[in-house]
PyMOL Python script that loads the backbone (N, CA, C, O; Angstrom):
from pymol import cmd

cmd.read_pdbstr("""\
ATOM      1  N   UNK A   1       6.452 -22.990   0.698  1.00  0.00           N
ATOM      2  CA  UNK A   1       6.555 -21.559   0.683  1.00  0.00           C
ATOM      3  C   UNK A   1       7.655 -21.152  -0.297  1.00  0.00           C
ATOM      4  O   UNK A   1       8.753 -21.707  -0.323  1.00  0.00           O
ATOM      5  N   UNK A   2       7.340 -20.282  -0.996  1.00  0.00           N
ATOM      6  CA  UNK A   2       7.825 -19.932  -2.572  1.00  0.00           C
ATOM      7  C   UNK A   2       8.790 -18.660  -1.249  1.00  0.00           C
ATOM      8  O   UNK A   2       8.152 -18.056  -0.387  1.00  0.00           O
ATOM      9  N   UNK A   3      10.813 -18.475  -1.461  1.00  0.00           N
ATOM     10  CA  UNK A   3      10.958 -17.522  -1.643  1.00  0.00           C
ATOM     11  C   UNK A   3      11.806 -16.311  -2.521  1.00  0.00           C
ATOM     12  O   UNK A   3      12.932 -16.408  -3.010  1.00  0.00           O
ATOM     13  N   UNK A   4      10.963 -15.253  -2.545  1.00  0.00           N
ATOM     14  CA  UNK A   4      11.364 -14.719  -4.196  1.00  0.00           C
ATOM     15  C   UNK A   4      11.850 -13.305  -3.748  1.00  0.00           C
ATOM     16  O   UNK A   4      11.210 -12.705  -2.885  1.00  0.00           O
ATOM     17  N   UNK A   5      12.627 -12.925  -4.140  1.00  0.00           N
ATOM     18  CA  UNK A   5      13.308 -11.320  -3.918  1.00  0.00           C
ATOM     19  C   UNK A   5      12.408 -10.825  -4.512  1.00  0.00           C
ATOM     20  O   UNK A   5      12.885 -10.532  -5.608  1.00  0.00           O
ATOM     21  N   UNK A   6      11.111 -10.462  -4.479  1.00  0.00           N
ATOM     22  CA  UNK A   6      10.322  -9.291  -5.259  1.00  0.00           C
ATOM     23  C   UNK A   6       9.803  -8.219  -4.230  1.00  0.00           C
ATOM     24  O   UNK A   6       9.019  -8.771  -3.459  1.00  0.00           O
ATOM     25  N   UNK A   7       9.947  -7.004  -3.970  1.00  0.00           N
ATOM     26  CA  UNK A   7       9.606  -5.882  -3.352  1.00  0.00           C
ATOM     27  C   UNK A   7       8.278  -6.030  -3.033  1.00  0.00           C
ATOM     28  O   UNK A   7       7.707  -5.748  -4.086  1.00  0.00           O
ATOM     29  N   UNK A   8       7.437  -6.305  -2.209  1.00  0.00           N
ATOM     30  CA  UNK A   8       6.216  -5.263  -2.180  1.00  0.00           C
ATOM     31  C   UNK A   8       5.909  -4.095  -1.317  1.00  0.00           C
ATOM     32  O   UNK A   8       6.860  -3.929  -0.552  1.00  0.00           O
ATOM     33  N   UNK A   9       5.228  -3.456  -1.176  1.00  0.00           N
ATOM     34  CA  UNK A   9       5.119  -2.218  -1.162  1.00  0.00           C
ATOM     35  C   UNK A   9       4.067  -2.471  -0.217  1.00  0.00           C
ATOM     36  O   UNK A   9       3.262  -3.397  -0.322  1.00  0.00           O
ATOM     37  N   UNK A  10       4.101  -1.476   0.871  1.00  0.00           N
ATOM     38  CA  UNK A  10       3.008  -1.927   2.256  1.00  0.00           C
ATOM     39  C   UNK A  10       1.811  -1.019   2.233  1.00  0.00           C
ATOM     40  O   UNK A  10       0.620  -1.203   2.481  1.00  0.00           O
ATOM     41  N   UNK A  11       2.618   0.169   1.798  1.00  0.00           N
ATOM     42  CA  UNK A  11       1.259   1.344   1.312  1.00  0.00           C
ATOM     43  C   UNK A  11       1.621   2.055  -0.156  1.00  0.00           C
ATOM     44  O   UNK A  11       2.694   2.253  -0.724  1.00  0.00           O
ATOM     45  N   UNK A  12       0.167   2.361  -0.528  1.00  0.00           N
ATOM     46  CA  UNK A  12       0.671   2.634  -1.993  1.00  0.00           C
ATOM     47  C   UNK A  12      -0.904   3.943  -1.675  1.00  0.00           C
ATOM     48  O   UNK A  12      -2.050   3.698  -1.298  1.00  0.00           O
ATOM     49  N   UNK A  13      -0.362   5.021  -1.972  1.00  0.00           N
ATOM     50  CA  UNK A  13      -0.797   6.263  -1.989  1.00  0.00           C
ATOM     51  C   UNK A  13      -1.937   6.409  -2.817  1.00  0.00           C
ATOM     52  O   UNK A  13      -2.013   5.484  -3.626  1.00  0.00           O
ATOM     53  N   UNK A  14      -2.947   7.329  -2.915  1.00  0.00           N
ATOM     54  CA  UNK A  14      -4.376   7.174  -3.600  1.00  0.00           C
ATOM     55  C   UNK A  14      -3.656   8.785  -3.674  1.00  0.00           C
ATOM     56  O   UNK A  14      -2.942   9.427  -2.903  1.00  0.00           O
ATOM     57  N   UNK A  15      -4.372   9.096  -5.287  1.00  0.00           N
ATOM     58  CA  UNK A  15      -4.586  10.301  -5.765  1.00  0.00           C
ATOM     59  C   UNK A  15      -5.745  10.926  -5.515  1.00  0.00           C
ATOM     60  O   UNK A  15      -6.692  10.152  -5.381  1.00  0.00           O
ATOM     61  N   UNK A  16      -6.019  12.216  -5.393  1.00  0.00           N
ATOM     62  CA  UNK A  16      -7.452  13.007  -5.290  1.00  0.00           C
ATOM     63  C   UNK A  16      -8.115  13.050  -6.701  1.00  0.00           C
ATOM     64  O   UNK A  16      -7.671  13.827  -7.545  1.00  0.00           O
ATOM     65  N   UNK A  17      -9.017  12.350  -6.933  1.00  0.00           N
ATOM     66  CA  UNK A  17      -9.627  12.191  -8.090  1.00  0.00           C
ATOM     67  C   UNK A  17     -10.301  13.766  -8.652  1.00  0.00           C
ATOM     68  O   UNK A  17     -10.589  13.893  -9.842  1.00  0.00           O
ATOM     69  N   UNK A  18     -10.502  14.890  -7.683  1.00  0.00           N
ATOM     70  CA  UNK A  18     -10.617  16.256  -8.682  1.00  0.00           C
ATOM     71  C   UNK A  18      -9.489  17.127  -8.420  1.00  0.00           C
ATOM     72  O   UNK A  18      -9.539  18.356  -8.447  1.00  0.00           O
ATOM     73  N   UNK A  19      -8.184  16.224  -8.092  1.00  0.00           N
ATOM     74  CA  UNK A  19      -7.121  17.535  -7.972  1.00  0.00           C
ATOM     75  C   UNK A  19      -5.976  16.718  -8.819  1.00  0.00           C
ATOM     76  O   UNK A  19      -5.375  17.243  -9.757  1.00  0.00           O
ATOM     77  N   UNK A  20      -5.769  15.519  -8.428  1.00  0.00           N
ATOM     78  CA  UNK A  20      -4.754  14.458  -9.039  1.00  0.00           C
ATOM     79  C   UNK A  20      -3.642  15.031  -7.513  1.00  0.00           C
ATOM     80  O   UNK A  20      -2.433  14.800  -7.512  1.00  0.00           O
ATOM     81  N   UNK A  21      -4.220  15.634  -6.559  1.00  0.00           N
ATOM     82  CA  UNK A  21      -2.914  15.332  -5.545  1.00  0.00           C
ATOM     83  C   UNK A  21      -2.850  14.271  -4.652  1.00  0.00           C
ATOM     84  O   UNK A  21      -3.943  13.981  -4.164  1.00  0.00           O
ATOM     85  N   UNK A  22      -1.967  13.649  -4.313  1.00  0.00           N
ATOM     86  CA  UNK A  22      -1.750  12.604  -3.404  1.00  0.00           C
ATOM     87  C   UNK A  22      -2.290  13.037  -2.000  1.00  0.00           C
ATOM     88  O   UNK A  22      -2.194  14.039  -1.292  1.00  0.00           O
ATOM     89  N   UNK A  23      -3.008  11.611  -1.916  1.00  0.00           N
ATOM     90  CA  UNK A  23      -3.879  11.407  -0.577  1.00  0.00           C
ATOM     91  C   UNK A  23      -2.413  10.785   0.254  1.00  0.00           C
ATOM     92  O   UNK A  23      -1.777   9.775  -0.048  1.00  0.00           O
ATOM     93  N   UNK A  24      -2.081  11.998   1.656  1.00  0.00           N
ATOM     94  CA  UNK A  24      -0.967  11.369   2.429  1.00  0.00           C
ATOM     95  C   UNK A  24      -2.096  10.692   3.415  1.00  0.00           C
ATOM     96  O   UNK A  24      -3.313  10.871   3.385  1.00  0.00           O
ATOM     97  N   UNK A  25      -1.038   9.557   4.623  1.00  0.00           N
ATOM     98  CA  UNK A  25      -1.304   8.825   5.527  1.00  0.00           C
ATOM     99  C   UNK A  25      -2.187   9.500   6.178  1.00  0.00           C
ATOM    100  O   UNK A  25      -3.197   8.951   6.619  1.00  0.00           O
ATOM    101  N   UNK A  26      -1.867  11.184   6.386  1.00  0.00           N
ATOM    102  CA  UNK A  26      -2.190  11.522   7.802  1.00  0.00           C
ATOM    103  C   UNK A  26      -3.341  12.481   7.524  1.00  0.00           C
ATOM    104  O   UNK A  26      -3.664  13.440   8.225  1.00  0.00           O
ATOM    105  N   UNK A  27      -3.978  12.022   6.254  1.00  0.00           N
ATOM    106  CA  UNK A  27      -5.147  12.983   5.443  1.00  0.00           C
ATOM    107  C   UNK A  27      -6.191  12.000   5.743  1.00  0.00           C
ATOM    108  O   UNK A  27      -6.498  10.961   5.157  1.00  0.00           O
ATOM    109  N   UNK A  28      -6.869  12.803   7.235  1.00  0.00           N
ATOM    110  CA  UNK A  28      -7.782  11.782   8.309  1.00  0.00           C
ATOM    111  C   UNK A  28      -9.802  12.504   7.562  1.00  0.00           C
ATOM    112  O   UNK A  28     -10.978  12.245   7.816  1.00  0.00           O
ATOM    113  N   UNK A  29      -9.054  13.421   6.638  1.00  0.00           N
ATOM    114  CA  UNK A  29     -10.057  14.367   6.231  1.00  0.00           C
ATOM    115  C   UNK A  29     -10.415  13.533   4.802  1.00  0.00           C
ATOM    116  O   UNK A  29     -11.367  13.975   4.158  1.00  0.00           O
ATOM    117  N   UNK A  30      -9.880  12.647   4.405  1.00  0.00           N
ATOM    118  CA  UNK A  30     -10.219  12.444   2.943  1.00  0.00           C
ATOM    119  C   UNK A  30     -11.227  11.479   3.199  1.00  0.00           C
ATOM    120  O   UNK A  30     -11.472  11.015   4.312  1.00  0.00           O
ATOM    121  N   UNK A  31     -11.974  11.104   1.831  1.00  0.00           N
ATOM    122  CA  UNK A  31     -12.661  10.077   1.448  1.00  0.00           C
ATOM    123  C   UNK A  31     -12.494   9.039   0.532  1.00  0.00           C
ATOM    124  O   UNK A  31     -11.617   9.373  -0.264  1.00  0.00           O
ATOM    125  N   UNK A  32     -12.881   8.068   0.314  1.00  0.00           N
ATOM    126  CA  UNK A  32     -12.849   6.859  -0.902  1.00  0.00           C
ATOM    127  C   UNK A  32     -14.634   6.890  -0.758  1.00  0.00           C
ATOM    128  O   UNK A  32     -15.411   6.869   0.197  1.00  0.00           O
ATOM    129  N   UNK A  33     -14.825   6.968  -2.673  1.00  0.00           N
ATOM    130  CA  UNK A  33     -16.785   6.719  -2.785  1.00  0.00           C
ATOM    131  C   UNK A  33     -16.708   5.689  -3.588  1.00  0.00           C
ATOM    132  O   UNK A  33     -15.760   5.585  -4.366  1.00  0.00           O
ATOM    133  N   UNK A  34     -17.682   4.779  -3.525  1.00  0.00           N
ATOM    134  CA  UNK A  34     -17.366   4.082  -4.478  1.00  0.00           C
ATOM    135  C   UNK A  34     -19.158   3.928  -5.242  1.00  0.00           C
ATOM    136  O   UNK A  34     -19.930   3.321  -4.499  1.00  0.00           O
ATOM    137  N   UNK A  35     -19.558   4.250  -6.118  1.00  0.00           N
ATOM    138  CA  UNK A  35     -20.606   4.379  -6.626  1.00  0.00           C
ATOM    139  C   UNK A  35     -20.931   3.403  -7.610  1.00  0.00           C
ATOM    140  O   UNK A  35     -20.094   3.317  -8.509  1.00  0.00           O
ATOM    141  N   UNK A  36     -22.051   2.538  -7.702  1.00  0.00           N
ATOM    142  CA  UNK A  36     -22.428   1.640  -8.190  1.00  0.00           C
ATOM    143  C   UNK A  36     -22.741   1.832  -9.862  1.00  0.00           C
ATOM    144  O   UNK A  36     -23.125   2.932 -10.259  1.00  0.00           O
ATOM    145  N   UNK A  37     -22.574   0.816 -10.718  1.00  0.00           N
ATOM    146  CA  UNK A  37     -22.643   0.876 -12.259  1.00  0.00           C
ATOM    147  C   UNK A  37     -24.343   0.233 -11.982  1.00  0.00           C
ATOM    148  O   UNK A  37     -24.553  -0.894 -11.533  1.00  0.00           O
ATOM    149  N   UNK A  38     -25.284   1.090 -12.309  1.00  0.00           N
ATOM    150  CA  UNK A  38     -26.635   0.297 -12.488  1.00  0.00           C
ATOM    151  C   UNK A  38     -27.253  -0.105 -14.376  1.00  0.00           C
ATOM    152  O   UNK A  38     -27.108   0.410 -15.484  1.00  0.00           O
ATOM    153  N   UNK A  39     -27.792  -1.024 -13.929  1.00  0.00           N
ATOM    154  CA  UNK A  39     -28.520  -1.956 -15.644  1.00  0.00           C
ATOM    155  C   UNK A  39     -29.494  -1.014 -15.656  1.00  0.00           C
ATOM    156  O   UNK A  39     -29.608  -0.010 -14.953  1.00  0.00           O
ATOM    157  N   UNK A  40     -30.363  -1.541 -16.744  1.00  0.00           N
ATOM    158  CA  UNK A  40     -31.336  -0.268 -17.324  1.00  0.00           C
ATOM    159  C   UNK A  40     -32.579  -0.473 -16.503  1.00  0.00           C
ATOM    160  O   UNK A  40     -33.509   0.324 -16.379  1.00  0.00           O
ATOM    161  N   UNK A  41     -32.453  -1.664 -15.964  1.00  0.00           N
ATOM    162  CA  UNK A  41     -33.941  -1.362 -14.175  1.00  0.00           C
ATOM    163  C   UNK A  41     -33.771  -0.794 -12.974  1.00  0.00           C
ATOM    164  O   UNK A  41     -34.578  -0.721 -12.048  1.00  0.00           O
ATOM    165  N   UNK A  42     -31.845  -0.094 -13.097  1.00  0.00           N
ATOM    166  CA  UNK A  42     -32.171   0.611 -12.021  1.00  0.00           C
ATOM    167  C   UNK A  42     -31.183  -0.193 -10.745  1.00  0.00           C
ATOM    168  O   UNK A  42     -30.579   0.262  -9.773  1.00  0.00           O
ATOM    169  N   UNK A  43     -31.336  -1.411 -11.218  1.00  0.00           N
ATOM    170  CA  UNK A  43     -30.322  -2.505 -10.385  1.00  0.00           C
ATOM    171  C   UNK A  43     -28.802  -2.627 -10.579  1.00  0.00           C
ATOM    172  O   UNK A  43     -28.169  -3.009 -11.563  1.00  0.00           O
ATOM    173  N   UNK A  44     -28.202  -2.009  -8.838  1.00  0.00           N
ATOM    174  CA  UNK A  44     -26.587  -2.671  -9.330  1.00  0.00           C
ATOM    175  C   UNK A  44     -25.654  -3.507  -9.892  1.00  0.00           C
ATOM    176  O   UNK A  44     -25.737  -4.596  -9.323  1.00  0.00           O
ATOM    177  N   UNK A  45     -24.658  -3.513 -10.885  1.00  0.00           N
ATOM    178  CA  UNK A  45     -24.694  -4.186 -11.558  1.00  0.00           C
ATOM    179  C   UNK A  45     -23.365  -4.994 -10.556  1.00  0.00           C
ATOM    180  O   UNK A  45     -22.415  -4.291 -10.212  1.00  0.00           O
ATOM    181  N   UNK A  46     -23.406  -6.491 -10.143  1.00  0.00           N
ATOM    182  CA  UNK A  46     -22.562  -6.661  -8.941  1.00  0.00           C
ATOM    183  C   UNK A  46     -21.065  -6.491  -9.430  1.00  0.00           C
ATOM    184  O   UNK A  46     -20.774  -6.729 -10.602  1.00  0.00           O
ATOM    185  N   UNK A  47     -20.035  -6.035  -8.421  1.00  0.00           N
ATOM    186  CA  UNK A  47     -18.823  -5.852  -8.565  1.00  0.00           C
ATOM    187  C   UNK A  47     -18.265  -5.067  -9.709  1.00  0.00           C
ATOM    188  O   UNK A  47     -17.063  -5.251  -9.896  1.00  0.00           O
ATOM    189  N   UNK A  48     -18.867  -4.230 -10.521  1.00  0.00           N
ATOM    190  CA  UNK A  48     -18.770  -2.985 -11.560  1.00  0.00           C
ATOM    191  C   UNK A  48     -19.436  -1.791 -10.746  1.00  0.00           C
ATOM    192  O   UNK A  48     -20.604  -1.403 -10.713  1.00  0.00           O
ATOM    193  N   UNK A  49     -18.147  -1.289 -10.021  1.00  0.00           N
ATOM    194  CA  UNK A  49     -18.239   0.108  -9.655  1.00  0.00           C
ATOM    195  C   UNK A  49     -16.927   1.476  -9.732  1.00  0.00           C
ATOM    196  O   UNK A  49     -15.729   1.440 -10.015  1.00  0.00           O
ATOM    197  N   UNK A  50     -17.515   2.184  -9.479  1.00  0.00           N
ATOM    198  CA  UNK A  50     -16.675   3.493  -9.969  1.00  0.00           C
ATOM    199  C   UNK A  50     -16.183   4.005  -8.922  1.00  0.00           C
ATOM    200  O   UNK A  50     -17.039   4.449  -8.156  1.00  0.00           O
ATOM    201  N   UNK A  51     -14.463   4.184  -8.385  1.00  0.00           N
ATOM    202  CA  UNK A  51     -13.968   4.538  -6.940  1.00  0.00           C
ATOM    203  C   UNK A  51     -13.917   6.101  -7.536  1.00  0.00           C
ATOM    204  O   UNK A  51     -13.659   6.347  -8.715  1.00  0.00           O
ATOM    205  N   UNK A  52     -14.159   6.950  -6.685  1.00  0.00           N
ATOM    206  CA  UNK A  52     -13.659   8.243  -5.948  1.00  0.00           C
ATOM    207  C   UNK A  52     -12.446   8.527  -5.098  1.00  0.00           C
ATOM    208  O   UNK A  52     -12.133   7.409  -4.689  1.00  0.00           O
ATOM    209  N   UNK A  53     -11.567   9.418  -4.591  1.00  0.00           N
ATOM    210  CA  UNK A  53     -10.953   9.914  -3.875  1.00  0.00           C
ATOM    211  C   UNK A  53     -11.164  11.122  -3.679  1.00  0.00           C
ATOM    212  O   UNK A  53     -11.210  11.854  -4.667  1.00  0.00           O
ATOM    213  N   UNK A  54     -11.311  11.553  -2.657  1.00  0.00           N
ATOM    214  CA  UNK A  54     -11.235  12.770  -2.881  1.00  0.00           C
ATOM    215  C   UNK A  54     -10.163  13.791  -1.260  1.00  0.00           C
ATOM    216  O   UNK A  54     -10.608  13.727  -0.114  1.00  0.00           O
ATOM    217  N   UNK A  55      -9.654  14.099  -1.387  1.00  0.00           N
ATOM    218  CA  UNK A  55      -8.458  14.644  -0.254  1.00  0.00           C
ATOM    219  C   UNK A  55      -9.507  15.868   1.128  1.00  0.00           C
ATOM    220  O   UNK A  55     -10.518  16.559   1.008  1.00  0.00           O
ATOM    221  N   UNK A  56      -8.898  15.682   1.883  1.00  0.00           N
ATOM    222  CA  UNK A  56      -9.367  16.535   3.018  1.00  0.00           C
ATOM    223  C   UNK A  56      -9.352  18.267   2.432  1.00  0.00           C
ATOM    224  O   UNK A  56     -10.275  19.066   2.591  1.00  0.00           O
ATOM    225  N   UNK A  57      -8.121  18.520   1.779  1.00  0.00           N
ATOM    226  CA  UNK A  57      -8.104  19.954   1.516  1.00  0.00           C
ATOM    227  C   UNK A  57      -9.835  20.413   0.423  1.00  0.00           C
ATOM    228  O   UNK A  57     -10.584  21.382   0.546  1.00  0.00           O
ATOM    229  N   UNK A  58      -9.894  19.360  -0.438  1.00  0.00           N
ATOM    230  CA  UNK A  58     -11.002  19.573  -1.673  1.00  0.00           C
ATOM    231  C   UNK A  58     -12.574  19.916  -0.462  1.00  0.00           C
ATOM    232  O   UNK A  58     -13.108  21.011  -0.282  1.00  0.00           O
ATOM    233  N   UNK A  59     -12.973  18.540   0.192  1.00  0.00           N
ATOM    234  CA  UNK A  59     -13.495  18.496   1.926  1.00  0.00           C
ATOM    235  C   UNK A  59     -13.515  20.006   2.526  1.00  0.00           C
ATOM    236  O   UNK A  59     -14.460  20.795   2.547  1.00  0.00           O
ATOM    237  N   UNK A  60     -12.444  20.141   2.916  1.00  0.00           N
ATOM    238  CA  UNK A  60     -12.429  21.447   3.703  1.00  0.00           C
ATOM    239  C   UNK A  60     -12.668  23.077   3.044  1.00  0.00           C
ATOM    240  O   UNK A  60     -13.202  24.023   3.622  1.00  0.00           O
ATOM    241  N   UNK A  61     -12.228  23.053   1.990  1.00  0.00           N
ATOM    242  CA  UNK A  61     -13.061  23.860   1.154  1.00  0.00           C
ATOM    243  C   UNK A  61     -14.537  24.282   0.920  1.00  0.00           C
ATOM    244  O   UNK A  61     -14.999  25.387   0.639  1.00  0.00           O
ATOM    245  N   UNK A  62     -15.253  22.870   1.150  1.00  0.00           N
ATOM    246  CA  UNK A  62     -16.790  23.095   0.859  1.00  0.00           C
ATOM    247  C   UNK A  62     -16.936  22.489  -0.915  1.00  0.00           C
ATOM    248  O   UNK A  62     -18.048  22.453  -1.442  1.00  0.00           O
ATOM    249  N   UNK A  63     -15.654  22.043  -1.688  1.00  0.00           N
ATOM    250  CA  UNK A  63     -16.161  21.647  -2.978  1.00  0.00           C
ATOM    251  C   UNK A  63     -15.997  20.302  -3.633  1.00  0.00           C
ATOM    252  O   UNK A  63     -15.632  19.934  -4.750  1.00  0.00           O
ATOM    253  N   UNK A  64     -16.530  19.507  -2.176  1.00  0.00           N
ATOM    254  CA  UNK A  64     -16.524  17.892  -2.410  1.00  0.00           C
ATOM    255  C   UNK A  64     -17.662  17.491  -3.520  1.00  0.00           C
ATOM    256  O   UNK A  64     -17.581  16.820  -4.549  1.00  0.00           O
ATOM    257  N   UNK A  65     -19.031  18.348  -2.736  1.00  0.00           N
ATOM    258  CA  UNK A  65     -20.085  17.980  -3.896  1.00  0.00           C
ATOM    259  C   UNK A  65     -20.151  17.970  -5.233  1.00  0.00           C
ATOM    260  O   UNK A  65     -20.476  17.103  -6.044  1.00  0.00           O
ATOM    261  N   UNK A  66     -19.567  19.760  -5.383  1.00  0.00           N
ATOM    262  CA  UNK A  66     -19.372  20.122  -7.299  1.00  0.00           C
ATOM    263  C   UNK A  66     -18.493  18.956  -7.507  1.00  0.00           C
ATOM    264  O   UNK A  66     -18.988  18.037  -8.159  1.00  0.00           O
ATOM    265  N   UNK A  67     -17.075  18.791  -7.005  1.00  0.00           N
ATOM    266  CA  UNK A  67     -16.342  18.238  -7.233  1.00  0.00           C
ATOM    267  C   UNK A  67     -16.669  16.709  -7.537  1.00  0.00           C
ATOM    268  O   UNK A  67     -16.025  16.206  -8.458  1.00  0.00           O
ATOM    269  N   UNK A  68     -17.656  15.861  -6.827  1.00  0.00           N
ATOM    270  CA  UNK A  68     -18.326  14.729  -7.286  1.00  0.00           C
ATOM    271  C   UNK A  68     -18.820  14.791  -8.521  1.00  0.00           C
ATOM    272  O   UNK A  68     -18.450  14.069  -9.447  1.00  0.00           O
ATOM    273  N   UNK A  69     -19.830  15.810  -8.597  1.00  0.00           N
ATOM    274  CA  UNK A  69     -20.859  16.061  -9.607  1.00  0.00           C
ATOM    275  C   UNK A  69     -20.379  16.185 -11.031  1.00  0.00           C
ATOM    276  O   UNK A  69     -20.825  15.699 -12.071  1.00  0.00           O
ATOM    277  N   UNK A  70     -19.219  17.069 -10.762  1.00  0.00           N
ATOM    278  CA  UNK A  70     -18.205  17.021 -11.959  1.00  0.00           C
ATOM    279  C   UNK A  70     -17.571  15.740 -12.803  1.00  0.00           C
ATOM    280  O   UNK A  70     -17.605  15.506 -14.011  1.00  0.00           O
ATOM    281  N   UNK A  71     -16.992  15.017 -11.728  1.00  0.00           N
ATOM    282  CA  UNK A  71     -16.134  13.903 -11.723  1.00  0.00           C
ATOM    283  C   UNK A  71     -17.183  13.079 -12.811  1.00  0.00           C
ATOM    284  O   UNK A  71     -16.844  12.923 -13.984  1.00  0.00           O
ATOM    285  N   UNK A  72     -18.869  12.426 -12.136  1.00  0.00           N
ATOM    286  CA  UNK A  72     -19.650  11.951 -12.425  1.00  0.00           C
ATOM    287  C   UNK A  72     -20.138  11.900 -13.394  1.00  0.00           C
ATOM    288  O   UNK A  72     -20.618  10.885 -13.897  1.00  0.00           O
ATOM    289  N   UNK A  73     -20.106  13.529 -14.087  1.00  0.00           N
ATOM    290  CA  UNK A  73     -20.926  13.830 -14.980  1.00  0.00           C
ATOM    291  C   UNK A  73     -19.909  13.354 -16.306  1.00  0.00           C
ATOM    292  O   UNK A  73     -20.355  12.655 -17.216  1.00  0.00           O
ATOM    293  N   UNK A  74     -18.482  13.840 -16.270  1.00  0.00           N
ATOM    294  CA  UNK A  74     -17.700  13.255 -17.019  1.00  0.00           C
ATOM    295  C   UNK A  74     -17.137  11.831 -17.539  1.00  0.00           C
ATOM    296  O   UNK A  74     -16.529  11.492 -18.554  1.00  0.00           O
ATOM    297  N   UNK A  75     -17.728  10.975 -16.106  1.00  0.00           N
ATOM    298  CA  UNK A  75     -18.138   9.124 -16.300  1.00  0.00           C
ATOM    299  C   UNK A  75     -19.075   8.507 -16.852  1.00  0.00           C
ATOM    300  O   UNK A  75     -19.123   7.293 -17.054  1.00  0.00           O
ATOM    301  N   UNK A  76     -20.297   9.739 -17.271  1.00  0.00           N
ATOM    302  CA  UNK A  76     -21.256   9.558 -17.405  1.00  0.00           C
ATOM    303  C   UNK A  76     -22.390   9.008 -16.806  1.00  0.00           C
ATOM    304  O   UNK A  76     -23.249   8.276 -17.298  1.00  0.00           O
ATOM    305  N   UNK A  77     -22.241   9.613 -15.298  1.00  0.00           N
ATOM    306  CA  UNK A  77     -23.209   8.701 -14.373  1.00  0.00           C
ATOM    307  C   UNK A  77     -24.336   9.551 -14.049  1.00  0.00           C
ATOM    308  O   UNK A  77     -25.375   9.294 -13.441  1.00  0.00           O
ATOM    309  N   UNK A  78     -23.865  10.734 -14.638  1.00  0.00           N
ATOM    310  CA  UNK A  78     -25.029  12.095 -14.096  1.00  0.00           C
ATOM    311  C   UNK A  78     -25.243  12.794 -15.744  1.00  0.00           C
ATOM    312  O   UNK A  78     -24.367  12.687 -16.602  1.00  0.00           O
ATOM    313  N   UNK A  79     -26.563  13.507 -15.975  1.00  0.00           N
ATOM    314  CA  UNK A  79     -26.602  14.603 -16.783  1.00  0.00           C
ATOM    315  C   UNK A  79     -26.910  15.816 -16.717  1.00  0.00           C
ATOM    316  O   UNK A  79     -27.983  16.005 -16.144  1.00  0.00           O
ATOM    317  N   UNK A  80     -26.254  16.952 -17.173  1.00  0.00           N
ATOM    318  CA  UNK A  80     -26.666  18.117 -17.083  1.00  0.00           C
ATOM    319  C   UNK A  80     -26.698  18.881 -15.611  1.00  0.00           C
ATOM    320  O   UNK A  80     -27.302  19.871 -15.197  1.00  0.00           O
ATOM    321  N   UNK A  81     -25.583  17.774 -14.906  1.00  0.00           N
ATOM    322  CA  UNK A  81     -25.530  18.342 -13.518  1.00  0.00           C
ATOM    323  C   UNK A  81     -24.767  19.047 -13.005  1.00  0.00           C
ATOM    324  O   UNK A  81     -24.986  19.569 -11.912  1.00  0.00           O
ATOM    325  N   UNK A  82     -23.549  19.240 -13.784  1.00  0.00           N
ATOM    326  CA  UNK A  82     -22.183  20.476 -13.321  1.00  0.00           C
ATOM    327  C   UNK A  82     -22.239  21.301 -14.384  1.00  0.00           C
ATOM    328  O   UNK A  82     -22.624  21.005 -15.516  1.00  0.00           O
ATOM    329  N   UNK A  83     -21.740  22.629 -13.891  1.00  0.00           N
ATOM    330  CA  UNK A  83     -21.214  23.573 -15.624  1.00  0.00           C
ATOM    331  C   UNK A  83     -20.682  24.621 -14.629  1.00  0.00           C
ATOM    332  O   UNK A  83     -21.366  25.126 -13.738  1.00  0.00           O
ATOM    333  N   UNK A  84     -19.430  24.884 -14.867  1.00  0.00           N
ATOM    334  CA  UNK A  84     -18.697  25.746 -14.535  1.00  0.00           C
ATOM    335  C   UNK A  84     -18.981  27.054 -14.710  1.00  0.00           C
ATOM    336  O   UNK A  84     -19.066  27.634 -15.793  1.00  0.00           O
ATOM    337  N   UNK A  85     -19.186  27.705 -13.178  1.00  0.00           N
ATOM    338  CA  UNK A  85     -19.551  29.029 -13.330  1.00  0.00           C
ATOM    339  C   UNK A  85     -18.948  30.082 -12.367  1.00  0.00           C
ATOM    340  O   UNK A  85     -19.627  30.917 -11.769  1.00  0.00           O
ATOM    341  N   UNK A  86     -17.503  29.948 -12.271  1.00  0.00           N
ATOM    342  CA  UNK A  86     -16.757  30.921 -11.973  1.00  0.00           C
ATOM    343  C   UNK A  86     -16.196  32.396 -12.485  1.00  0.00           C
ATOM    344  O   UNK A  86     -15.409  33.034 -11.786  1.00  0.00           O
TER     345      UNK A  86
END
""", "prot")
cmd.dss("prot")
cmd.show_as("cartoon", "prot")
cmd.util.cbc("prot")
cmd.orient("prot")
């Protein structure tokens, strides 16, 4: 057993992927998505996928979906599926 003074860290905080705010402990409302990279038949491509976060406040709003759709469309996993119309 190796021992080494190096810090680790027990929790390490997730950002809201359409706000960039920090996902706290006690944000029982949030999500993690994790959406699959598919080949050109349609088949997952194994262990190449794309994580989400998204926070309870985005959730409780009602704008998880746009807020996916958005995210997606800018990864290029969707087309022609968000456009801002506020």
């Amino acid at each position: 057993m190796l021992h080494t003074n190096i810090q680790v860290e027990l929790y390490v905080p997730r950002k809201c992927s359409a706000t960039n705010r920090i996902i706290k402990a006690k944000d029982h409302a949030s999500v993690q998505i994790n959406i699959a990279k598919v080949d050109e038949e349609g088949r997952a491509i194994a262990g190449d996928n794309i994580t989400y976060a998204l926070c309870g406040y985005i959730r409780g709003r009602g704008e998880a979906d746009d807020s996916l759709n958005r995210l997606a469309q800018q990864d290029g996993l969707l087309k022609n599926v968000w456009s801002y119309s506020r």
